[in-house]
C-alpha positions as CSV (number, residue, x, y, z in Angstrom):
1,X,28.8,19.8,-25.9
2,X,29.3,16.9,-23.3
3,X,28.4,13.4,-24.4
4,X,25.4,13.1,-22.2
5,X,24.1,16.7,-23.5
6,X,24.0,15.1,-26.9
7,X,22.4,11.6,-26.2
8,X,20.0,13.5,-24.7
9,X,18.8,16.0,-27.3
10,X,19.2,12.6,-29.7
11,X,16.8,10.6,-27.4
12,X,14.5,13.8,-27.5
13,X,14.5,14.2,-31.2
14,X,14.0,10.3,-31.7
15,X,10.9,10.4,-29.4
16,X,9.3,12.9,-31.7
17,X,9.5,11.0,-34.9
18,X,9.3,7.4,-33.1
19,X,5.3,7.3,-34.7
20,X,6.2,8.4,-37.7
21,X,9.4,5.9,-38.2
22,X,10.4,2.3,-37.0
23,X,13.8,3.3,-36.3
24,X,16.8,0.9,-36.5
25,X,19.6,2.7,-34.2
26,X,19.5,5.8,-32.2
27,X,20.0,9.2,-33.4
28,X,23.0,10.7,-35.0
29,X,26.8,10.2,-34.6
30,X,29.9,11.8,-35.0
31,X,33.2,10.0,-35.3
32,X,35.0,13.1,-33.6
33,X,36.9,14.3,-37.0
34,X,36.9,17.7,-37.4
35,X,36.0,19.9,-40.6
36,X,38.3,22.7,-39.3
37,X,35.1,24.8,-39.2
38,X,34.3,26.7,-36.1
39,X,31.0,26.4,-37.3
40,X,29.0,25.7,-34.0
41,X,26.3,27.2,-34.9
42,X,23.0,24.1,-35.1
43,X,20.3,24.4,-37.4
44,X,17.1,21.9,-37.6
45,X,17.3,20.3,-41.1
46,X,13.6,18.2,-41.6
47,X,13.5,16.1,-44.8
48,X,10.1,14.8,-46.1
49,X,10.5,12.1,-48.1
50,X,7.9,9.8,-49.8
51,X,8.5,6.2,-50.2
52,X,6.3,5.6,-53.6
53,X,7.7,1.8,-54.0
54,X,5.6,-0.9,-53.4
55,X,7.9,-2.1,-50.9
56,X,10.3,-0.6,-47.8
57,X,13.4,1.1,-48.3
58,X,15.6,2.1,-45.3
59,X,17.2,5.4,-45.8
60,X,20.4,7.2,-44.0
61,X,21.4,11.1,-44.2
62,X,25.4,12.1,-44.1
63,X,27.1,15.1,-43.9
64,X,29.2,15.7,-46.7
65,X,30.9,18.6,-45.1
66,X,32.7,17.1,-42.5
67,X,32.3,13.7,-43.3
68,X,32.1,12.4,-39.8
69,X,28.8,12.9,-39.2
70,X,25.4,10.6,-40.4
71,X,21.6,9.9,-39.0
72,X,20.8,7.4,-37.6
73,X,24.0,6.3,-36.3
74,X,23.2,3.0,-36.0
75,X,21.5,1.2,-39.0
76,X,18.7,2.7,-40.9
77,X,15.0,4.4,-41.2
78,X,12.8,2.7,-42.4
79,X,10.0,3.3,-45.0
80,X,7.1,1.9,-45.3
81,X,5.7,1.6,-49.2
82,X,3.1,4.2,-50.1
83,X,4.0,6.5,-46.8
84,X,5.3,9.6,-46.3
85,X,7.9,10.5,-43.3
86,X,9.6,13.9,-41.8
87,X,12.8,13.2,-40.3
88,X,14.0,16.3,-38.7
89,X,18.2,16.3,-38.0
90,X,20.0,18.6,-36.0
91,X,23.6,19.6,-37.9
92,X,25.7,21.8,-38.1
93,X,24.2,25.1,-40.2
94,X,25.4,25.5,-43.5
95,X,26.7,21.8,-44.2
96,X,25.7,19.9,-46.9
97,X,23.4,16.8,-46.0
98,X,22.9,14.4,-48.5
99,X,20.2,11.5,-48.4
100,X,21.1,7.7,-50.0
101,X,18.8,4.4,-49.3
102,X,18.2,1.1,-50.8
103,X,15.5,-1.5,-50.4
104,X,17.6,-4.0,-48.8
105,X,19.5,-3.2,-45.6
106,X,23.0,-4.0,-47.2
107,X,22.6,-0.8,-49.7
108,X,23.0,-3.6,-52.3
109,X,19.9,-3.3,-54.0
110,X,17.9,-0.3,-55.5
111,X,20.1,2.3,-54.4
112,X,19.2,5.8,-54.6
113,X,20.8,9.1,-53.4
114,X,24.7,8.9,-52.0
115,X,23.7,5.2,-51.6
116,X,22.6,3.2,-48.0
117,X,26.2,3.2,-47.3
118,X,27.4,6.9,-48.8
119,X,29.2,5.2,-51.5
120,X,27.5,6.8,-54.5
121,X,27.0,10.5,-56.2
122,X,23.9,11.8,-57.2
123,X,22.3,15.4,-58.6
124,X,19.6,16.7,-56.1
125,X,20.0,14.4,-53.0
126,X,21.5,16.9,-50.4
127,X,20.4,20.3,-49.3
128,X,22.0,22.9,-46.8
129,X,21.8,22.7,-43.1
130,X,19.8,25.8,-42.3
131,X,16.5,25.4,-40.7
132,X,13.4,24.4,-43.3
133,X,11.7,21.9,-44.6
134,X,13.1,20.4,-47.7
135,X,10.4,19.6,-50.8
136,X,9.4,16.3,-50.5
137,X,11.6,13.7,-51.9
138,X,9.8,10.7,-54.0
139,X,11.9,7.3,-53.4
140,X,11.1,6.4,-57.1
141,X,13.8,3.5,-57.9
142,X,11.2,0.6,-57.6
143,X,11.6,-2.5,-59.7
């Protein structure tokens, strides 16, 4: 896939969730390292997640399977308190995509998931590229 191709499927799939997200950045990215998987094959991953804090957290995805790849690539989403957001990414099928946020823009504070910045572990953040809908995710580290 040519570089144009994919800006332009990214600007698509941004203009689809543009009302339900202020989105800092444009689409996803890949740094051009390879897996080794000749694993072309897309699928559409949608994550619902639920920001239940009483104030914003921005929140990143990653692809833990080839390590190269993360939504949006430029900065975060970001989550207002009390809403509920779909984010649907376009990866390859069968990866593992993990989620991680914070509620400051630095990752510093609040962290949840693999972290703003992919720098933590965590039980029950990522789910398998295939296409569905994952359960809804409540954002629950408020203090």
């Amino acid at each position: 896939m040519n570089l144009a191709v994919f800006c332009s499927q990214r600007l698509a799939l941004v203009s689809l969730i543009a009302s339900l997200f202020t989105l800092v950045g444009c689409g996803g990215q890949s740094n051009g390292a390879s897996s080794g998987s000749s694993n072309d094959q897309t699928s559409t991953l949608t994550w619902s997640i639920q920001n239940t804090c009483n104030f914003t957290t921005y929140v990143r995805f990653f692809d833990k399977t080839d390590n190269s790849s993360y939504w949006p690539a430029n900065g975060s989403y970001i989550l207002e308190a009390g809403k509920t957001y779909s984010v649907a990414l376009s990866c390859k099928t069968h990866d593992q995509i993990c989620n991680g946020g914070s509620s400051s823009t630095d990752g510093t504070t609040d962290a949840f998931g693999v972290g703003l910045n992919n720098t933590q572990g965590c039980q029950g953040c990522c789910d398998t590229c295939t296409t569905h809908t994952t359960n809804t995710i409540e954002v629950v580290q408020c203090q």
